[in-house]
N, C-alpha and C positions, 0 to 999 in steps of 0.2 A: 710189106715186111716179109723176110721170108723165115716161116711158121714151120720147117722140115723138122727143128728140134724141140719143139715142142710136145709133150705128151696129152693127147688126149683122153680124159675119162667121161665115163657118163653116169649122173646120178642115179642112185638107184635103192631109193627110199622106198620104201613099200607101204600101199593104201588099198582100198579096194575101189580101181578109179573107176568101174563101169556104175558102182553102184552108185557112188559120189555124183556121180557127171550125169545120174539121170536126177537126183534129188535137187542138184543142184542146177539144173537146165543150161550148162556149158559141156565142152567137152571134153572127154579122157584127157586130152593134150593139158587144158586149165588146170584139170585138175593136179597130175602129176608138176604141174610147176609149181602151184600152191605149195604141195609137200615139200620142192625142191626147195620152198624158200622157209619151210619150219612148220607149218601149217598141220595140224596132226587133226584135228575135229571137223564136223559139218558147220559149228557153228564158228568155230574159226574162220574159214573161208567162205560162210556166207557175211558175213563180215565184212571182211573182205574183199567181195563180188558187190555185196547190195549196202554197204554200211553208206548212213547220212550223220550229217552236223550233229542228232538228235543221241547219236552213238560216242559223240567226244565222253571222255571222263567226266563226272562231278570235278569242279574246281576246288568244291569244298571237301571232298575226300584229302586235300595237299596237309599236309602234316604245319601246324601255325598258317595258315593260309588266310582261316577268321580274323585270327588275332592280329595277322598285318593289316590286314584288311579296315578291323574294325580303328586300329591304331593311327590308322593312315586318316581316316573318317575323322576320328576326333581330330588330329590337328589341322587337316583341309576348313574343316566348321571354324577352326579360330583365327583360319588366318595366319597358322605357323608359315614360317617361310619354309621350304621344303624343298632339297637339292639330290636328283639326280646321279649317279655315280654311274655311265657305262661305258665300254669299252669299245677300241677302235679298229675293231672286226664289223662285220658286216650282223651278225648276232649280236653284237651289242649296242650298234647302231640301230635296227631294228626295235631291240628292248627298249632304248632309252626313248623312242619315238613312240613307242605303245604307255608307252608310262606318261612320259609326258604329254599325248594326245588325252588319256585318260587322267590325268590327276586334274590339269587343267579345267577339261570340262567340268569336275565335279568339284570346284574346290570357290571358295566364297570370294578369293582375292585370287584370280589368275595370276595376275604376277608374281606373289609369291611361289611357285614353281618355276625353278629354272635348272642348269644340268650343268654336269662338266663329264667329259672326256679325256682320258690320257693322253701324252703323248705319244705315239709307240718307240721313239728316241728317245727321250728327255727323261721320260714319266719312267717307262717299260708298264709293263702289266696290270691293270687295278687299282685301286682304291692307295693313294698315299702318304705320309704326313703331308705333305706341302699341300696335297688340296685341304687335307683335314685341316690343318689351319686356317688356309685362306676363308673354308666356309665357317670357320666361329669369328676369324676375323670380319667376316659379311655378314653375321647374327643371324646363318642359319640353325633352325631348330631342329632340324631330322635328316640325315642323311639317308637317302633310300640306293643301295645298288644293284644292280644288274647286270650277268652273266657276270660277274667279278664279287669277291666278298668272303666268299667261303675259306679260303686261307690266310684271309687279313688280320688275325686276333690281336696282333700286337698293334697294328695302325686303330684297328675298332674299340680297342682299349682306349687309346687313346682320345677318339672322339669322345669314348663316356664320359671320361676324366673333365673333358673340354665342359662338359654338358650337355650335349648332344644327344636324342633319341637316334638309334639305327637300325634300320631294317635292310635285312638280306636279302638277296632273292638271286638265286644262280643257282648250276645245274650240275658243276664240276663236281668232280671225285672230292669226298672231306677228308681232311687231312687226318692219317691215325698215330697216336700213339701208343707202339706195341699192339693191341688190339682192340684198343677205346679210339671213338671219334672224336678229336677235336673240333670245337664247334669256335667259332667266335664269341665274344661275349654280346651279342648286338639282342635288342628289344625281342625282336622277333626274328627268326632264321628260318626263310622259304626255299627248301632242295632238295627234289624227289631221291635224292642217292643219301640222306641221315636216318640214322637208325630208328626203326618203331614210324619209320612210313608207311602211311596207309594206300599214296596215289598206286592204283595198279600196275603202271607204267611209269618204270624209272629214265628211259632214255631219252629224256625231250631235251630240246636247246631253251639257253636261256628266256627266246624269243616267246615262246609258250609257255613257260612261267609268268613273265610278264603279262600275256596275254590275260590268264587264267584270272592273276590279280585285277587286271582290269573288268573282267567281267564279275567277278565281286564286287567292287568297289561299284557298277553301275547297278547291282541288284539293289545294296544298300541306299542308293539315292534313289532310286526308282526311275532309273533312266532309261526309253525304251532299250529291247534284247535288241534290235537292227542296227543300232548305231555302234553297239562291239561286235556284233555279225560282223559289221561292212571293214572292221578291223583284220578281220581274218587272214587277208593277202599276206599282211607283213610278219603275222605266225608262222605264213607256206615260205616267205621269202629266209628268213630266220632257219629256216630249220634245213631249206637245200643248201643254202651258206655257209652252214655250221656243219655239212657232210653230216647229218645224223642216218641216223638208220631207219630209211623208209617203209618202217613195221607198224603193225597196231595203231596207235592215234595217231601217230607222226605221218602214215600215208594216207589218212583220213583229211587230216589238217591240208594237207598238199592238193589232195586233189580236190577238194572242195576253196580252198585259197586261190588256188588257179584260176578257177570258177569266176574266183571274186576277181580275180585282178583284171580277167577280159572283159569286165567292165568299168573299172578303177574311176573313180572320181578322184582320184590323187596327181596332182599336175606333174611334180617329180617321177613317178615312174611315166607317166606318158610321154612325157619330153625323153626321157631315158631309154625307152623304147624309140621313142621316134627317131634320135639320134645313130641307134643302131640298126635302122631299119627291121624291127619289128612289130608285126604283128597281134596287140595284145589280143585278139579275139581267139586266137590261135597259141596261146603261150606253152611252155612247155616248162617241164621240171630242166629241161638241159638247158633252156633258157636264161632262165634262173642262174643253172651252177656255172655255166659257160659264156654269160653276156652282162645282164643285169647285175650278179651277182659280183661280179671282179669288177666292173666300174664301182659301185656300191663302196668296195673295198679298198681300190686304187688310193681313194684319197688317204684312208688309215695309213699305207702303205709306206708313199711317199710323200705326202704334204700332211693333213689333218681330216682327223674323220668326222670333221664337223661340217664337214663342206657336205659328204651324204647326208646328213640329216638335217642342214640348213636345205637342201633339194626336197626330202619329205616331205619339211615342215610349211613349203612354199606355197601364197598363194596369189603370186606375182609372175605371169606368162613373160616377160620379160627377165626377171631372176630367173628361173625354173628353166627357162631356156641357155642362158650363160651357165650355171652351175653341170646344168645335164651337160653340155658341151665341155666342162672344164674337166669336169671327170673324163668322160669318155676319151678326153685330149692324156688322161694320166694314163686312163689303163692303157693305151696305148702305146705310151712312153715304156709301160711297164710290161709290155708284153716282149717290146722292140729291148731293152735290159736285161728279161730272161732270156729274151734267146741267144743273146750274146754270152749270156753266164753260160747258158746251158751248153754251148759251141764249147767253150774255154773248159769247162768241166769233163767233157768227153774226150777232148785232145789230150787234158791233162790223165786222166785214165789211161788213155791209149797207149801212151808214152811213156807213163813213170809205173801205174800200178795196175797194169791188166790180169796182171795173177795175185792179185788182193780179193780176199775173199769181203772183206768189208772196204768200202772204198771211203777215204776221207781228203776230200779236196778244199786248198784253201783260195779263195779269190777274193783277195785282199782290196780290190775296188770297186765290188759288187756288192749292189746298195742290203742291209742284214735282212731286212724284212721281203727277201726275195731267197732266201737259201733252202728255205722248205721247200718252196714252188720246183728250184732249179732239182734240190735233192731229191723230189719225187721225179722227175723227168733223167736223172742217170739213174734210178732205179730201175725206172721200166726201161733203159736203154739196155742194161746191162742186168738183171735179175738180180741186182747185189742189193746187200746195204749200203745204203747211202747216207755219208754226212757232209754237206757244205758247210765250209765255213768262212767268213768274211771279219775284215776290220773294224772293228765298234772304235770307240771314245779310248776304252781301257785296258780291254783284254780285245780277243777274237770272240767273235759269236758263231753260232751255228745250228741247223737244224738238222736232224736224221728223219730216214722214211725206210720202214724195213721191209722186208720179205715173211713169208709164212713162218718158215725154220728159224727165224733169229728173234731173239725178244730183245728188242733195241736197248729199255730201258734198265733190265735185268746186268744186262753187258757195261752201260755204263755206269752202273755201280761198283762193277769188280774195276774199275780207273778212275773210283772215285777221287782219289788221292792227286789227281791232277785237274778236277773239274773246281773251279770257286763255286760253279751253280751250275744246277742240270735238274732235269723232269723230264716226263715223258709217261709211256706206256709201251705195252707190245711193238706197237707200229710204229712209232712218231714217238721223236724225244728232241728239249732243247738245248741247248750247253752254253757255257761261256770257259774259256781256256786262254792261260796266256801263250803267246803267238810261240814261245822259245820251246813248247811242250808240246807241236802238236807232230813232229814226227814221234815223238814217242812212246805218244798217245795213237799213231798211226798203227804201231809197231805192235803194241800190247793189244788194241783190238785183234790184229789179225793171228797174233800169235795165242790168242784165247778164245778163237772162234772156232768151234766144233760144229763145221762144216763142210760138208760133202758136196763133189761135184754135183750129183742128181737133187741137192736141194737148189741149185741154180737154174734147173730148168723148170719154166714157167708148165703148170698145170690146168689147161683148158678145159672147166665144166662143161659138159653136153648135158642139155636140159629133155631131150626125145630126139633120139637117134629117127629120121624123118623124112621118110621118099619127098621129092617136090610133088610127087604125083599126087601128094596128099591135102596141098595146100592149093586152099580156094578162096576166094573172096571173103565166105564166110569164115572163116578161120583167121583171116587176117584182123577182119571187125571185133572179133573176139579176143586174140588178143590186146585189140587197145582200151580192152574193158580190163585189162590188168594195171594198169597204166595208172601215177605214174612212177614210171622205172628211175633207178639210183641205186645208191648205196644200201644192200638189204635187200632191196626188191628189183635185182639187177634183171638186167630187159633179157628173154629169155634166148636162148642158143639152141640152134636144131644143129642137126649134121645128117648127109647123105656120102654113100662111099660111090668111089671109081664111075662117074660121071664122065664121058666124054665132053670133050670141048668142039664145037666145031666150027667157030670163030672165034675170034679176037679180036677187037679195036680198040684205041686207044685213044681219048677225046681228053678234051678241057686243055686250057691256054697251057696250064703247067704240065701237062699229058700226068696227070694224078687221075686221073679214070680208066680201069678197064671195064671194057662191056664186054663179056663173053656169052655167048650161046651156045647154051648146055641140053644134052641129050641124056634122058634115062633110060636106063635097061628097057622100062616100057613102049621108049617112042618118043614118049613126052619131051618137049622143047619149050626151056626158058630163057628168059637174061637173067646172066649171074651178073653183079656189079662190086665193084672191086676197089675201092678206095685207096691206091699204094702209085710209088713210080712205077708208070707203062711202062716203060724202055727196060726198066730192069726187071720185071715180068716174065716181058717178053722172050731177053735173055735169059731167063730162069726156065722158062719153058721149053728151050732149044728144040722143037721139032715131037717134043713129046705132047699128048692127046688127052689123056687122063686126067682127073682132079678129085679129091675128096676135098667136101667144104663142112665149115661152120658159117651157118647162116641164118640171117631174120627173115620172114616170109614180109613183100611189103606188094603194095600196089602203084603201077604210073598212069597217071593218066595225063594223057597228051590229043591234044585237039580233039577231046571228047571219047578220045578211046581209052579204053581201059585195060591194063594189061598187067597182069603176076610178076612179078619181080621177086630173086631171091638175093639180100644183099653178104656179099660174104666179106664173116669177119675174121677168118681164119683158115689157111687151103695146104694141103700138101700134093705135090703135085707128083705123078706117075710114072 
C-alpha cells in the first residue's frame, strides 16, 4: 500500500523509563510501550510483565455473583430443568459452552440442562418470546442467559409472568433512562457495567462472566480448582472473538488461555486447528482472531451457531472431524462472499460517491450478517465511514464502522426519523431502513457530517522512534514477553528515517513479497520485508534509493541460521 499520505506521530507519554527499566529488569524500550498503552505505575506493568492466573479478579467481588450462583445451586440440587439462552457470535458460543460444561458437571440430573441459541435471521439478537414460550411449554424452571439479557425487560417479564426463575449474565452497556439504569426484572442480574459494581475491571466479554460463574459454582460443590483451570481456553477464545480490549485481566486471561489451549484436551478445537493447518503448540492471539475464531463464527453467520458448539461439545473423532470440516467449508464460503461484497462496495464508491465524506453502500444480495465485516474493509480502504447495507425479509439492514473524528452512533440519531431500529456506539453501529429512504438517508449523513479533509488521513502511532542498529536478538525475545498483542495492546511500532535501500526482490507466487536490503547511516545492513504488490513497489520506487519505515524487529531462522529482520509495516519513500 502506498503510505506517502499518511501522517506519522510519535507517542510521547512521559515516565521516568531508566529508572522503571532497572526496577523492572526489561528495557527503556518495554517500558516506554507499557506507558504507550496506559500503564502509568510500577505495579501496573509489573503486572503486566510477571502477572499469573493467581492475579485474575475474585469472582466473588461481581456485583449478584453469590446470589446467581448460589440460586443456580439450589435448583441444580433439585433437579429444576434449567435452559441456557446464548447467542450466535462466537462469545456466546463460547458462554453457552462454559455454562453448559459447568452446570452439567455440578447438577443432580444432567439432562435437565440444555440450551437454545438464536437464530441470527429468524430470531435476530437475544433472548425472545418464542423461545420464552417454547421453554414453559418444555416445563423449563429457570432460564439462565449469556452475553444476551441485559436489554430484554419486557421478554424477561414475561418469563416471570410464565413462572420462570431468570438469571442474567452479560457484559453489554444497560440500557438508561434519562439517567437511571434499566435493569431487567430477572432473579438475579450478573454485568460488570450496572451501577454499585464492585468487579475492578468492567471490560470483559460475556465469555468471562460465564466463566467466573462457573468457577463459583465448582467452589460451592467442591469440585477440584483444575477442572475450571482446564476451562480457561474458551475465556481466551471469548474474549479475542469479542475484540475486547487486551488490558488488565482480559490480557491475563489470553495469555494464560493460550497456554492452556497448546495443550487442549478439547477434540473440537484440535480438529479445528488441524483443519487449518495449525499449530496448537504454537497458538497465537492472531490465531484465534484470524483462523479459529471466524470458523467458530461462520456457522452463526450463515447457517447456525449450534454447529460450533455441537464441535466443542464433541466427544466423537469421527463428528468432530465432519463439523471442524463443515465450518471450515462455511468460513470459506464466507470469506470467498466478502470479498465479493467488498469488490462491489469499492467500485460502488469509486463511481457513484468518492467525494462522500460518509460512505453508505447498498448490496441488495449480500448475505446481512456479512455488512459489518465488508463495512470495516471500505473503511480501511477509504478512511471514511462506512455503512453497508443489504436486503433482509422487510426493510434493508445494515452495519457501520467509523473513523476517529465521527461518532457513528451520535450521527444516527440526528436521522433518526428514518431508522425503524438502530444502536451502536462511537465506532460501530447497526440499522434497519426501508430500501425507498436510503439515498436520503445517504444525503443527510453527508450533509451533517462536520468533516474535514485531514480527518481522513489515517494517523500512524510510532511507539520508539528506533535505529535498526539498536535491535538485537535480545530485544526481540523481549518484546514477545509483551505478548499477547490486539486490540489495546496493539503489537508495538518502531520507525527509522532515510534508510538507503540497496536491493530489492520480489518473491512469493503472487509477487506480494518485497525483500529489500537496507543500509544505516552506520554501515549496519538488514532485510527489510515488506508484505504489499512487488511490481507496484517497484513502480513506486522508480530509481529512487531512500526509505523511512515503520517496523517490528523480528528474527529468521533458515537452515539453522539466524538472522534480524525488520518487518515493515508502513514506508515513505525518498
Amino acid at each position: 500500500m502506498n503510505t506517502q499520505k499518511e501522517i506519522w506521530m510519535v507517542q510521547t507519554k512521559r515516565a521516568d523509563f531508566s529508572g522503571l527499566s532497572e526496577k523492572l529488569g526489561v528495557s527503556p524500550v518495554s517500558v516506554r510501550i507499557m506507558r504507550n498503552r496506559g500503564m502509568e505505575t510500577e505495579d501496573d506493568m509489573r503486572r503486566y510483565l510477571y502477572g499469573t492466573p493467581e492475579d485474575f479478579y475474585s469472582p466473588h467481588l461481581m456485583k449478584n455473583m453469590d446470589a446467581a450462583a448460589a440460586l443456580l445451586k439450589e435448583k441444580l440440587m433439585g433437579g429444576r430443568r434449567i435452559r441456557i439462552i446464548g447467542d450466535y457470535d462466537i462469545d456466546g458460543v463460547c458462554s453457552t459452552f462454559l455454562l453448559l460444561t459447568g452446570l452439567k458437571r455440578t447438577a443432580a440430573v444432567p439432562a435437565a440442562v440444555d440450551y437454545e441459541i438464536p437464530d441470527r435471521i429468524r430470531d435476530g439478537y437475544g433472548i425472545n418470546e418464542s423461545i420464552i414460550r417454547q421453554a414453559a411449554a418444555d416445563g423449563v424452571d429457570t432460564l439462565l442467559t449469556c452475553d444476551n439479557g441485559i436489554a430484554a425487560s419486557k421478554e424477561i417479564a414475561l418469563a416471570k409472568e410464565l413462572g420462570m426463575t431468570v438469571i442474567v449474565t452479560d457484559h453489554h452497556e444497560v440500557p438508561v433512562d434519562g439517567e437511571r439504569q434499566v435493569l431487567p426484572p430477572a432473579d438475579a442480574v450478573v454485568n460488570p457495567k450496572q451501577d454499585g459494581e464492585t468487579y475492578p475491571f468492567h471490560e470483559i466479554c460475556g465469555g468471562l462472566v460465564a466463566y467466573k460463574l462457573v468457577q463459583v459454582l465448582y467452589e460451592l460443590f467442591g469440585i477440584p480448582k483444575r477442572e475450571w483451570e482446564e476451562l480457561l481456553e474458551f475465556a481466551a477464545v471469548a474474549t479475542v472473538g469479542d475484540v475486547m480490549r487486551l488490558q488488565d485481566e482480559n490480557r491475563l486471561v489470553v495469555k494464560y488461555g493460550l497456554r492452556r489451549m497448546a495443550e487442549t484436551r478439547n477434540l473440537g478445537l484440535k480438529k479445528l486447528a488441524e483443519k487449518n493447518g495449525l499449530d496448537l503448540s504454537s497458538i497465537s492471539a492472531y490465531h484465534i482472531g484470524f483462523v479459529i475464531g471466524p470458523c467458530l463464527n461462520a456457522g452463526g453467520r450463515l447457517q447456525t451457531a449450534k454447529l460450533a458448539l455441537r464441535l466443542l461439545l464433541s466427544e466423537d473423532e469421527a463428528e468432530a472431524d465432519q463439523l471442524a470440516e463443515e465450518l471450515k467449508a462455511l468460513n470459506d464460503m464466507r470469506k470467498d462472499m466478502t470479498r465479493r461484497g467488498e469488490e462491489e462496495a469499492i467500485r460502488q464508491v469509486e463511481e457513484c460517491y468518492a467525494d462522500d465524506k460518509v460512505l453508505v453502500v447498498f448490496l441488495p444480495d449480500c448475505h446481512e450478517s456479512l455488512a459489518g465485516i465488508i463495512a470495516g474493509r471500505v473503511r480501511e480502504h477509504f478512511h471514511k465511514p462506512s455503512i453497508v447495507l443489504t436486503r433482509g425479509e422487510t426493510t434493508a439492514k445494515g452495519s457501520g464502522r467509523s473513523i476517529e473524528k465521527y461518532h457513528m452512533f451520535q450521527s444516527l440519531c440526528e436521522v433518526a426519523d428514518l431508522l425503524p431500529k438502530f444502536g451502536g456506539h462511537p465506532m460501530a453501529a447497526g440499522l434497519s431502513i426501508e430500501e425507498k429512504d436510503i439515498d436520503e438517508f445517504r444525503r443527510r449523513l453527508n450533509e451533517n457530517a462536520a468533516l474535514t479533509d485531514e480527518d481522513f488521513i489515517p494517523r500512524i502511532w510510532i511507539d520508539v522512534p528506533m535505529p535498526l542498529d539498536y535491535v538485537s536478538e535480545g530485544l526481540v525475545s523481549e518484546l514477545k514477553g509483551l505478548e499477547p498483542f490486539g486490540q489495546g495492546n496493539e503489537k508495538p511500532q518502531f520507525a527509522q528515517k532515510d534508510l538507503l535501500i540497496r536491493s530489492v526482490r520480489v518473491l512469493g507466487k503472487n509477487k506480494n513479497l518485497v525483500k529489500m536490503s537496507l543500509v544505516t547511516e552506520n554501515g549496519l545492513s538488514m532485510d527489510g520485508l515488506l508484505f504489499a504488490d512487488g511490481p507496484e513497489f517497484e513502480r513506486e520506487l522508480a530509481g529512487r534509493n531512500r526509505i523511512d519505515i515503520v517496523y517490528y524487529p523480528d528474527v529468521n531462522e533458515y537452515n539453522g541460521t539466524r538472522t534480524l529482520q525488520a518487518v515493515i509495516k508502513n514506508y515513505k519513500i525518498k
